[in-house]
PANUDO-36474 format. One record per residue: residue in one letter; z negated, x negated, y negated of N, C-alpha, C in turn. Coordinates in Angstrom, 3 decimals, always signed. Each point is the difference from the previous one (the first is absolute). Layout:
<nodes>
resn,nzz,nxx,nyy,cazz,caxx,cayy,czz,cxx,cyy
a,Z,X,Y,Z,X,Y,Z,X,Y
...
</nodes>
This chain:
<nodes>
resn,nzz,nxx,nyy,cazz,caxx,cayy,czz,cxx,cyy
x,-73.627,+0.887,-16.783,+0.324,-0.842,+1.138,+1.514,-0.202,+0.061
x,+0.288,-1.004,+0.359,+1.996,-0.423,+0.473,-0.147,+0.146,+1.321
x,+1.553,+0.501,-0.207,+0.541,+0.064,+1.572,+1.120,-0.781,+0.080
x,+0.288,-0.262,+1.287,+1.195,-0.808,-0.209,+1.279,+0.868,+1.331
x,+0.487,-0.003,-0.665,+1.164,+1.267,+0.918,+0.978,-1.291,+0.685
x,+0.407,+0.421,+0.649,+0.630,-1.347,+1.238,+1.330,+1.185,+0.567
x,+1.310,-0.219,-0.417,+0.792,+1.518,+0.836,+1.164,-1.234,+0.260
x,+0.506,+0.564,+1.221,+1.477,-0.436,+0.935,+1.088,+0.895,-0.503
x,+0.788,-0.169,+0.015,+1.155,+0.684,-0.953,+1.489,-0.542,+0.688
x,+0.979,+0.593,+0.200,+1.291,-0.460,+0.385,+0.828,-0.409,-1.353
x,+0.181,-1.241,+0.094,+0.910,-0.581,-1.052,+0.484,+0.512,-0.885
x,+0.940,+0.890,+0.184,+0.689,+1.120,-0.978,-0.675,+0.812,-0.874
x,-1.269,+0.193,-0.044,-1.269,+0.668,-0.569,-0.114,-0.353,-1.230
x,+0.200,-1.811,+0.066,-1.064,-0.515,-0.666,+0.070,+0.136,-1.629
x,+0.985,-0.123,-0.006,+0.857,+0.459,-1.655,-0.691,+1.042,-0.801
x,-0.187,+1.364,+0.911,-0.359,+1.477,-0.623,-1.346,-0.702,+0.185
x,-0.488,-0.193,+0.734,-1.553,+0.087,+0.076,-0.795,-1.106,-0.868
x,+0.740,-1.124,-0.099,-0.527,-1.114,-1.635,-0.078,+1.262,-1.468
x,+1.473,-0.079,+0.339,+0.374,+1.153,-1.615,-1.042,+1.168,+0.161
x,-0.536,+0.182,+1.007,-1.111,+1.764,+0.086,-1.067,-0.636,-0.622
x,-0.900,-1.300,+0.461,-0.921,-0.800,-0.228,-0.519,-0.529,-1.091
x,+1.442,-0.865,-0.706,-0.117,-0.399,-1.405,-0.266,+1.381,-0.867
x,+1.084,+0.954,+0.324,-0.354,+1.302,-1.116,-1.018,+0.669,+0.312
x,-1.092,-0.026,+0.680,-1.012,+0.234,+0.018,-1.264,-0.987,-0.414
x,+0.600,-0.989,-0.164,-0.779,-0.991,-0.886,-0.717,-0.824,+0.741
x,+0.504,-0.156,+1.314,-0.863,-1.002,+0.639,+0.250,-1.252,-0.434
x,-0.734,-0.990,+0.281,+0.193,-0.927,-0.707,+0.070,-1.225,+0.435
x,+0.278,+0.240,+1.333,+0.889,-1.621,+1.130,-0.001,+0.296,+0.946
x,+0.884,-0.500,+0.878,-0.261,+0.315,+1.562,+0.530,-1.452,+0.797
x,-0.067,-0.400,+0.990,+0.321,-0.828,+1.047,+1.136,+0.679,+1.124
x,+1.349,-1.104,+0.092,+0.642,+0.706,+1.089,+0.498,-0.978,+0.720
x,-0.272,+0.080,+1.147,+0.451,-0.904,+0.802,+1.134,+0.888,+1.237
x,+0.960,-0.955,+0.379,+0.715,+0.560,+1.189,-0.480,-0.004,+0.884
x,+0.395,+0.755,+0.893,-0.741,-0.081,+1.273,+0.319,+0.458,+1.158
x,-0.020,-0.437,+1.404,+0.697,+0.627,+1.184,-1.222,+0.603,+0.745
x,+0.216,+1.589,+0.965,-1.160,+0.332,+0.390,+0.429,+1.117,+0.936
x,-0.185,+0.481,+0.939,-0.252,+1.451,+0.940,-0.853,+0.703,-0.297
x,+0.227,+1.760,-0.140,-1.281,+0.424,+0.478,+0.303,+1.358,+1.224
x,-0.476,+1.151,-0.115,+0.291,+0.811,+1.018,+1.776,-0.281,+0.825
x,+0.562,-0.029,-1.136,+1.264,+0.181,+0.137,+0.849,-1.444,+1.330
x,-1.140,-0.874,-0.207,+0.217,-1.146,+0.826,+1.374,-0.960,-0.595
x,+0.329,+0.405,-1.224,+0.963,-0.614,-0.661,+1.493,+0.968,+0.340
x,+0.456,+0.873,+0.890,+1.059,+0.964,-0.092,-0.150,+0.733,-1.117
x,+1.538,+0.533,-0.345,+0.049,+1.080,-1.019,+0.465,+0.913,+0.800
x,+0.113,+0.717,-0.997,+0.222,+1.970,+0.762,+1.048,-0.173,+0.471
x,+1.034,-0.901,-0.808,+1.452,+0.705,+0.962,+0.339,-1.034,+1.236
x,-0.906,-0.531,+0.494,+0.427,-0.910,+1.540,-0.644,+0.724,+0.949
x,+0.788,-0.606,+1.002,-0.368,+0.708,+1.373,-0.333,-1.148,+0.981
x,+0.053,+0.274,+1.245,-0.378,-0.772,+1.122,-1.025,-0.910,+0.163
x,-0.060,-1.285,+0.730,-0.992,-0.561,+0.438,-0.930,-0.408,-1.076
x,-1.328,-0.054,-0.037,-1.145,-0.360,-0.857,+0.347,-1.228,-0.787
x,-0.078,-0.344,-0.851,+0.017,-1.851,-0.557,-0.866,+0.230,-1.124
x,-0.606,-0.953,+0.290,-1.172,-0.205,-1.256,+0.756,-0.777,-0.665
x,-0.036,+0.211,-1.584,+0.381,-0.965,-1.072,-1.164,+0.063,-1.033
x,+0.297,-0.784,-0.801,-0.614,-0.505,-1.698,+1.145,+1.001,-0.559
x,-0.752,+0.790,-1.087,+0.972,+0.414,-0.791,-0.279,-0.289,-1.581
x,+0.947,-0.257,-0.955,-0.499,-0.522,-1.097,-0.594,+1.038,-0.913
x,-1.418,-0.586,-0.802,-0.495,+0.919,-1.254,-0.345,-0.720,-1.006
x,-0.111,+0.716,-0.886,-0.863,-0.767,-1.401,-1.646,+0.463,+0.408
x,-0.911,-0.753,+0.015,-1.272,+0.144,-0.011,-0.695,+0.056,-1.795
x,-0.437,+0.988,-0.180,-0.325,-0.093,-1.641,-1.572,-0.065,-0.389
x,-0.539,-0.595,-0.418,-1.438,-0.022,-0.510,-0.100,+0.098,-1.482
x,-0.663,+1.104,+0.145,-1.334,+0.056,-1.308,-0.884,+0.425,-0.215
x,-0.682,-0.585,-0.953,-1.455,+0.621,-0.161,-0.129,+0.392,-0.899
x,-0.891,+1.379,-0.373,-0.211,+1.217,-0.844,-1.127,+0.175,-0.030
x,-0.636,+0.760,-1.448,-0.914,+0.410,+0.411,-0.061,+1.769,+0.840
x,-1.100,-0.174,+0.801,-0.248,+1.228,+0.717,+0.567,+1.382,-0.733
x,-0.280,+0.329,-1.019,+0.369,+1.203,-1.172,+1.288,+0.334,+1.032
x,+1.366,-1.053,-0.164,+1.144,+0.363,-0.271,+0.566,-0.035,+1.993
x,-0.855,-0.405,+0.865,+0.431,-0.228,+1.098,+0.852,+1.161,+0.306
x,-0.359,+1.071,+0.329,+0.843,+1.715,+0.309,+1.288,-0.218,-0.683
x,-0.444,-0.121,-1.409,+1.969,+0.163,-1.113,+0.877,-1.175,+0.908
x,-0.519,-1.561,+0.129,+1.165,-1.009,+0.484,+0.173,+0.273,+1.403
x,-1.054,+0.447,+0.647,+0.827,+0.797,+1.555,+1.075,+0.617,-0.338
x,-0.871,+1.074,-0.714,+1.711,+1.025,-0.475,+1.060,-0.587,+0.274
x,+0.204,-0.806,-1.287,+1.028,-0.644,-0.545,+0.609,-0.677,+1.349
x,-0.794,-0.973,+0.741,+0.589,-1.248,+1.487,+0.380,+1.449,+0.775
x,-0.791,+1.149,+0.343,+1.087,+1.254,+0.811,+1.077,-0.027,-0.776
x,+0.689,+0.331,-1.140,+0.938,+1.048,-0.539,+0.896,-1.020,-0.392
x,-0.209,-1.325,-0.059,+0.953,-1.103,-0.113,+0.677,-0.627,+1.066
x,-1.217,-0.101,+0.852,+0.521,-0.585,+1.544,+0.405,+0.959,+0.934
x,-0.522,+0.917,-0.150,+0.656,+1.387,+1.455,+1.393,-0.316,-0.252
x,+0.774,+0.357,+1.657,+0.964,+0.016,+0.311,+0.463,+0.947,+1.067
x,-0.885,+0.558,+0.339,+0.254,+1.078,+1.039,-0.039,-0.188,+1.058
x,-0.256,-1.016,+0.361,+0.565,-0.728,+1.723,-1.166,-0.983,+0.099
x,-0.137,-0.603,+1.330,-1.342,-0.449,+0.522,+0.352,-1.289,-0.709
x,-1.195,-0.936,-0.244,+0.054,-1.243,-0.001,-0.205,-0.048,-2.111
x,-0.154,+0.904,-0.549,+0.104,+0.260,-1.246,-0.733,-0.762,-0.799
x,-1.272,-0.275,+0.950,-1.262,-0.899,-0.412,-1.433,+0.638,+0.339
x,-0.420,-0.823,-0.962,-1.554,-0.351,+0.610,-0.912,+0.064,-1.404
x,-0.673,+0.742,-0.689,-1.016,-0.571,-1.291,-1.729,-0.035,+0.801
x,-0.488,-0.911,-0.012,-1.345,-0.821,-0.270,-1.228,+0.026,-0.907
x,-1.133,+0.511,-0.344,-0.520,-0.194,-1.155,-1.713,-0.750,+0.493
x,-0.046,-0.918,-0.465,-1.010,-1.197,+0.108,-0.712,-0.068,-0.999
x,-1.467,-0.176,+0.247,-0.859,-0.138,-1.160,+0.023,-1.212,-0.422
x,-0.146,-0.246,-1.414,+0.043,-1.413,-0.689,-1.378,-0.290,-0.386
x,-0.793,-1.134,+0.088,-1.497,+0.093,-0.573,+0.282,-0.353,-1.615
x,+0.842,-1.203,+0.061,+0.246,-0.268,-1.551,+1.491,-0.558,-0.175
x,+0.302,-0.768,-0.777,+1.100,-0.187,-0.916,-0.329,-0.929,-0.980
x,+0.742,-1.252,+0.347,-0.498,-0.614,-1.837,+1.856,-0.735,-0.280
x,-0.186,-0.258,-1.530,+1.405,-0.396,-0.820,-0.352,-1.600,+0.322
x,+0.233,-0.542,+0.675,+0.253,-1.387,-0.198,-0.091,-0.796,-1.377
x,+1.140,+0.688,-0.803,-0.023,-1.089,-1.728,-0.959,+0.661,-0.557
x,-0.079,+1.084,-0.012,-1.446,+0.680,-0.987,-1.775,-0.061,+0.561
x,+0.313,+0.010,+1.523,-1.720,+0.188,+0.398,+0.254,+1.448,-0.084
x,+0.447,+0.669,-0.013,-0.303,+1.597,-0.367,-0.067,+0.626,+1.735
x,-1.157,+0.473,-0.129,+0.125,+0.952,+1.581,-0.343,+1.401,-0.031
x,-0.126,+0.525,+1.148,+0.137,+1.319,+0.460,+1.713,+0.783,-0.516
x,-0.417,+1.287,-0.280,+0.988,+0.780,-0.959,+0.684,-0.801,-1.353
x,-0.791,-1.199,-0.562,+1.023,-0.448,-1.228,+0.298,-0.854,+0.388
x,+0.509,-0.126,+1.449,+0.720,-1.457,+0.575,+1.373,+0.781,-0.085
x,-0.360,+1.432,+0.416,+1.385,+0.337,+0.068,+0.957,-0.018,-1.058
x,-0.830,+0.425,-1.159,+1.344,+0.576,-1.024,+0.335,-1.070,-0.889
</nodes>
């Protein structure tokens, strides 16, 4: 079965966590920018005073894997993206029913590789 992992990531991440990805052999991902809140309501640790909600910027990253490897690329989206401090991110994992290659017709698992 594929999964498709969906993780929020703070900008600065994104570098280590492609380079963690590729050398583990994944084999594409989707990234889009993206503005978003979550607990944190858009503050960082070091402000004070009155509440303000903001958008704060992330890279949103998608891919899909098969199931086997889901646990190892968590790993990897923790130990690339942690930062110690709130707002670090978010990983996602969604079931995929299928997958097909567009130029080949090829689906399921040999869409991927």
């Amino acid at each position: 079965m594929l999964k498709k992992i969906e993780c929020f990531i703070q900008p600065s991440r994104l570098e280590a966590l492609k380079d963690a990805l590729i050398e583990a052999g994944v084999g594409g991902m989707t990234v889009t920018d993206v503005r978003g809140f979550g607990r944190q309501r858009g503050r960082r640790e070091d402000e004070t005073g009155a509440p303000e909600v903001r958008f704060l910027e992330k890279n949103k990253i998608e891919i899909v894997v098969e199931e086997e490897i889901v646990d190892h690329v968590l790993d990897l989206i923790k130990n690339a993206a942690r930062t110690g401090t709130i707002g670090a991110g978010k990983a996602f994992v969604l079931p995929v029913e299928d997958a097909l290659r567009v130029s080949t017709s090829e689906t399921g698992k040999r869409a991927l590789s």
